[in-house]
C-alpha positions, 0 to 999 in steps of 0.5 A: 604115264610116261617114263624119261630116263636121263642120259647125260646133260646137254653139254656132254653130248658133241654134235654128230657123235652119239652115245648108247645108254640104257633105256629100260630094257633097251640100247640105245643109240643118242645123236645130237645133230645141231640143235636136234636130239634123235634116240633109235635102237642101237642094234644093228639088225645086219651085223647082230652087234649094238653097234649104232652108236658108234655110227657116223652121221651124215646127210644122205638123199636129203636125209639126216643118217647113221651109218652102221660101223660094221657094213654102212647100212643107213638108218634114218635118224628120225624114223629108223627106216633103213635106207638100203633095205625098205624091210628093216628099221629100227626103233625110235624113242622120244628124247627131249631136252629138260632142265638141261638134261637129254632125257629119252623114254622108255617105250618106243615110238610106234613105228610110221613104216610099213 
């Protein structure tokens, strides 16, 4: 059975910002790009600080990214794959949009990256 946990309603959440909330046991990052939803972990593993939400998104080789405010690593909002290093990414969690409301679960999606 799945758990959604509520982050704020659809309207608070400005394209191309994000907001962290807690997701379980887990911070999260939440980004709406457009009409998109993206949650990921919102630690960032080069600095060791949660950080990711105050990332600034972009478009990088075609990709829709997050740069890590701290040393600009990439992190591809619908994988978690770090542009700059094949060995990191983060954890993506399914987040969907109900009732109005930006809800996120609470276990990550296994990740596709080897």
């Amino acid at each position: 059975m799945s758990q959604w946990t509520t982050i704020c309603h659809d309207e608070q959440l400005s394209s191309n910002l994000g907001t962290c909330a807690l997701v379980g046991s887990h911070q999260v990052a939440v980004f709406r790009v457009g009409d998109q939803f993206f949650a990921l972990d919102n630690f960032d593993p080069f600095s060791g600080a949660n950080v990711i939400s105050r990332g600034i998104v972009g478009d990088l080789q075609g990709r829709v990214v997050v740069a890590s405010p701290i040393y600009k690593q990439h992190f591809d909002l619908a994988t978690g794959q770090c542009l700059e290093d094949d060995d990191v990414s983060l954890n993506v969690f399914p987040v969907r949009l109900h009732d109005g409301a930006i809800q996120v679960m609470a276990a990550p999606l296994v990740s596709q990256v080897a």
